[in-house]
C-alpha positions in Angstrom: -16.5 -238.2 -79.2 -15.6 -236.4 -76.0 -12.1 -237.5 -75.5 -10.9 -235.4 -78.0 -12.0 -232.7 -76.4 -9.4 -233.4 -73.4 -6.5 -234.1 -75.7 -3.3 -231.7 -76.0 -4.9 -229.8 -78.5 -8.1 -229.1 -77.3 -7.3 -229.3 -73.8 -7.4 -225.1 -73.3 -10.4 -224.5 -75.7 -12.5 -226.9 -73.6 -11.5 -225.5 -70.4 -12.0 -222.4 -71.4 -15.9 -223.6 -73.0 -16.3 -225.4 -69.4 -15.6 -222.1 -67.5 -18.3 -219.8 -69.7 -21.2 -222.6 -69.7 -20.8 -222.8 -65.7 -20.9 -219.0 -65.8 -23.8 -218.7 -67.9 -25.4 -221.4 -66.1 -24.7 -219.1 -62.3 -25.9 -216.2 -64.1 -29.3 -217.9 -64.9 -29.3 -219.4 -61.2 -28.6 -215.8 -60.2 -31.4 -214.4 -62.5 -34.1 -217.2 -61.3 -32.7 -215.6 -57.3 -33.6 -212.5 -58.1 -37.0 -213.8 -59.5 -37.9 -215.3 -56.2 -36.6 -212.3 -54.4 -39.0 -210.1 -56.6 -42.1 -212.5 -55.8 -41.6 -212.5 -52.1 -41.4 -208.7 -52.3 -44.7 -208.4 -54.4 -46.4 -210.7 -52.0 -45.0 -208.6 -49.0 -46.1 -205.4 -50.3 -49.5 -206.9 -51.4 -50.2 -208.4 -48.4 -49.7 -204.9 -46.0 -51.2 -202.9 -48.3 -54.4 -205.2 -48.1 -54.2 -204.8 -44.4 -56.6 -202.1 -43.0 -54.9 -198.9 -41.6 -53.5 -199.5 -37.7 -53.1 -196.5 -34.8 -49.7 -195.9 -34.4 -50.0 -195.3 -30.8 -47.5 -195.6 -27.9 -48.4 -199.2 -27.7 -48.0 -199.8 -31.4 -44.1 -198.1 -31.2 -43.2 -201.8 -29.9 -44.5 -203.4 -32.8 -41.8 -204.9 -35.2 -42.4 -201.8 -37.3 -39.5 -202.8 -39.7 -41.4 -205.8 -41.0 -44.9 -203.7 -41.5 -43.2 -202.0 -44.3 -46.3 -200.1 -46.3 -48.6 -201.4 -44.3 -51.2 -198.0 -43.7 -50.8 -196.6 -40.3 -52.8 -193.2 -38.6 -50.5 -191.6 -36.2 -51.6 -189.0 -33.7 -49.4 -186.5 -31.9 -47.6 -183.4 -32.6 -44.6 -181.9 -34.9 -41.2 -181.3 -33.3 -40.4 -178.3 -36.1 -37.0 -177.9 -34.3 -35.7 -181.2 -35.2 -37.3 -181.0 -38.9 -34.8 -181.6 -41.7 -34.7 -182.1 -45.1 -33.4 -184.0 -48.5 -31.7 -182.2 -50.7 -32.3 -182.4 -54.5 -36.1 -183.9 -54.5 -37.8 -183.0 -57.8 -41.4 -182.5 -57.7 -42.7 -183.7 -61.2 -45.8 -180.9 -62.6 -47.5 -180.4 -65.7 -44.8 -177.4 -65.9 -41.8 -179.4 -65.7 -40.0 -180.9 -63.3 -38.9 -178.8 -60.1 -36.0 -179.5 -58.1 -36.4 -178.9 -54.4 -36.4 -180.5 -50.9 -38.2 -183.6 -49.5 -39.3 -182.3 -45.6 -39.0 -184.7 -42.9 -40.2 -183.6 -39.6 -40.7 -185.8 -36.4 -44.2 -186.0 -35.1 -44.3 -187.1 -31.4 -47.0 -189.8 -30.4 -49.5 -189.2 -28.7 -49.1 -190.9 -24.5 -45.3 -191.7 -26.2 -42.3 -190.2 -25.3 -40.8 -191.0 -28.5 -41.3 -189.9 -32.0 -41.6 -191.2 -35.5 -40.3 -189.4 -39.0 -42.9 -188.1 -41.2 -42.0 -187.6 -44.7 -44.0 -184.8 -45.3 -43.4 -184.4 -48.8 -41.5 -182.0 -51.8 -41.6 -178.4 -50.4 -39.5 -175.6 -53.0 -35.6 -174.9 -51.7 -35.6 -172.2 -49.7 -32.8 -170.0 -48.2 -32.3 -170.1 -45.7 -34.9 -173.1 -44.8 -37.6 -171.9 -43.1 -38.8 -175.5 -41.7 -41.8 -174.5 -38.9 -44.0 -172.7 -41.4 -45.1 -176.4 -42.9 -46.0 -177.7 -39.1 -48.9 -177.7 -38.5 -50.1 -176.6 -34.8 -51.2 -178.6 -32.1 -52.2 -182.2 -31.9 -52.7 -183.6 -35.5 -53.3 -187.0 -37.1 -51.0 -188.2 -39.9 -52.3 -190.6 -42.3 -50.1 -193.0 -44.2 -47.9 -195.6 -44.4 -44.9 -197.3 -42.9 -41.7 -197.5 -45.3 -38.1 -198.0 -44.4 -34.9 -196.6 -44.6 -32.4 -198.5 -46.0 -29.5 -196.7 -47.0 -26.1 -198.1 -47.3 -23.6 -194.7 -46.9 -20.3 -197.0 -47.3 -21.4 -197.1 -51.3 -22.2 -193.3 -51.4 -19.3 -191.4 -53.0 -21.1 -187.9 -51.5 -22.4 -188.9 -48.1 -23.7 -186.8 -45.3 -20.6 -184.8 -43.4 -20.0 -185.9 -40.0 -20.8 -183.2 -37.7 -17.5 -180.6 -37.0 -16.8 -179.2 -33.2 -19.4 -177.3 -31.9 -21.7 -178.1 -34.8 -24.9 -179.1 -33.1 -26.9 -180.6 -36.5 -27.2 -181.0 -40.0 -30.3 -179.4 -41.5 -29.6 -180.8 -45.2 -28.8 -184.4 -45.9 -28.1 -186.5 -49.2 -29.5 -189.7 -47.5 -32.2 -190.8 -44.9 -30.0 -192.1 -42.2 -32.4 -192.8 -39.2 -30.2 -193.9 -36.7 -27.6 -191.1 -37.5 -31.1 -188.5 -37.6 -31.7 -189.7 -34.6 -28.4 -189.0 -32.7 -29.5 -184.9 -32.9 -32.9 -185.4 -32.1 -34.5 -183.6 -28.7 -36.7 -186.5 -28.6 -36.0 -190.2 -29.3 -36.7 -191.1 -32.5 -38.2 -194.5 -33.5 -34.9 -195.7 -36.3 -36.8 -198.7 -37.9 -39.1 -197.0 -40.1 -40.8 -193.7 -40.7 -44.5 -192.7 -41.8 -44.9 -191.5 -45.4 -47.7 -189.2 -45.8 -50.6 -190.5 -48.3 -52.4 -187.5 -49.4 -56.2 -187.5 -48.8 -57.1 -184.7 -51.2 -56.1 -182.2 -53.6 -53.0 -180.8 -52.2 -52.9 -176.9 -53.0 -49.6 -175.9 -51.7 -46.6 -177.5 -50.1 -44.9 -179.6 -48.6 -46.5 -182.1 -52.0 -47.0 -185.3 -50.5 -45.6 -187.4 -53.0 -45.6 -191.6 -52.4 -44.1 -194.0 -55.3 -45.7 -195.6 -57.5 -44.8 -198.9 -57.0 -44.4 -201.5 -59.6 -45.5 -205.1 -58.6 -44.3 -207.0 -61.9 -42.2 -209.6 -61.6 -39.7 -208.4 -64.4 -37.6 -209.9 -66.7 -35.9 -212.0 -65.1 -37.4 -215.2 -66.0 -36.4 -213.9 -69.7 -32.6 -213.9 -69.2 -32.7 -217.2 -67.1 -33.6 -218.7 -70.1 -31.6 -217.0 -72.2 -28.4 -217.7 -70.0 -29.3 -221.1 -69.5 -29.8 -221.5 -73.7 -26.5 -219.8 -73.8 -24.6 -222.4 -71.7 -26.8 -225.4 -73.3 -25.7 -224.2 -76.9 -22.3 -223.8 -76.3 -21.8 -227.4 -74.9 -23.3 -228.9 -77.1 -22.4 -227.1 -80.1 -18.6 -227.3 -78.9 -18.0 -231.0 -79.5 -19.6 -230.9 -82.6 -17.1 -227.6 -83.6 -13.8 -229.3 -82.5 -15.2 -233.0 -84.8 -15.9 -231.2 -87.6 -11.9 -229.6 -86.8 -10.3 -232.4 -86.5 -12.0 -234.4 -89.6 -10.3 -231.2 -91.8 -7.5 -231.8 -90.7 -7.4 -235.5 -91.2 -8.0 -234.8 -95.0 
């Protein structure tokens, strides 16, 4: 039944069948990837967020911070307002509306450290010109929240950050979270594998609005469309032979 299928006639068809079953049939391998990439995330995130909070202390700025992602840290030191920036076109969701504003990132220096960690403060309103110190707090505080990373590739950005121009010391605005380029016109050294996301502890009353994701720890659909790609595939091989019999018995009448 199948060597008509490789005969002058069919020859093309069948390739062409062959071709879109084995892509189907990567798509669903590709689909079942992304499934195990999805679980191992999930258990990841589960597994620091079950971990009780850590002091992010001098000692701790050693740790393979990277890995800890959302794990829940308490940070003690104080706010470098100088070196504060900000992300530009934030919206802060209320039962108003939604408000488009700025996300305020300042670095908090640690505490028997001479280095410093981000700390996303939060949605503060956009102000001009940015008047950054007024949301630091004085003297030595302790942030509570947890670690997260910043993974931004720029080279897929079609509006990323300016490089800075001659004599141009810093950028106070940015489109992305680049740590290690954030770092570069930092007084102090800044710590470029993650940054500390504020978890608020209360009712917040005024800005900068703490405002963590809400993350969602399904595992998707993509389960779903493996199947469905690989029933795809499945269904057109077999079907096909069956197609080019019932063809060629036509024509033979």
């Amino acid at each position: 039944m199948l060597a008509p299928l490789f005969s002058r006639r069919w020859l093309f068809t069948t390739l062409l069948v062959l071709v879109a079953a084995g892509v189907m049939a990567r798509l669903g391998i590709w689909q079942l990837d992304r499934l195990e990439w999805r679980r191992g995330f999930n258990a990841r995130v589960i597994a620091q967020a079950n971990e009780p909070p850590i002091p992010l202390d001098a000692a701790a700025l050693d740790l393979d911070l990277y890995s800890m992602e959302y794990r829940k840290v308490l940070v003690t030191g104080h706010y470098l307002p100088e070196d504060a920036v900000v992300l530009r076109n934030q919206v802060w969701t209320t039962v108003y509306g939604n408000l488009v504003g700025h996300k305020l990132l300042m670095p908090l220096q640690v505490d028997g450290s001479d280095s410093a960690i981000l700390i996303d403060l939060g949605w503060i309103p956009a102000e001009e010109p940015l008047n950054l110190a007024q949301y630091a707090d004085p003297g030595t505080v302790t942030v509570s929240g947890q670690l997260r990373r910043a993974e931004v590739d720029v080279r897929l950005a079609f509006n990323a950050d300016p490089t800075l121009q001659p004599g141009q010391q810093r950028l106070a605005v940015w489109n992305y979270l680049e740590l290690p380029r954030l770092a570069e016109q930092m007084s102090t050294p800044l710590i470029t594998s993650a940054y500390v996301q504020v978890v608020p502890q209360a009712v917040q009353e005024q800005p900068p609005y703490a405002n963590p994701p809400e993350l969602d720890l399904n595992e998707g659909s993509h389960f779903g469309y493996a199947v469905q790609w690989f029933t795809f595939a499945t269904i057109l091989l077999v079907g096909y032979p069956f197609y080019a019999r019932r063809q060629d018995l036509r024509n033979e009448k």
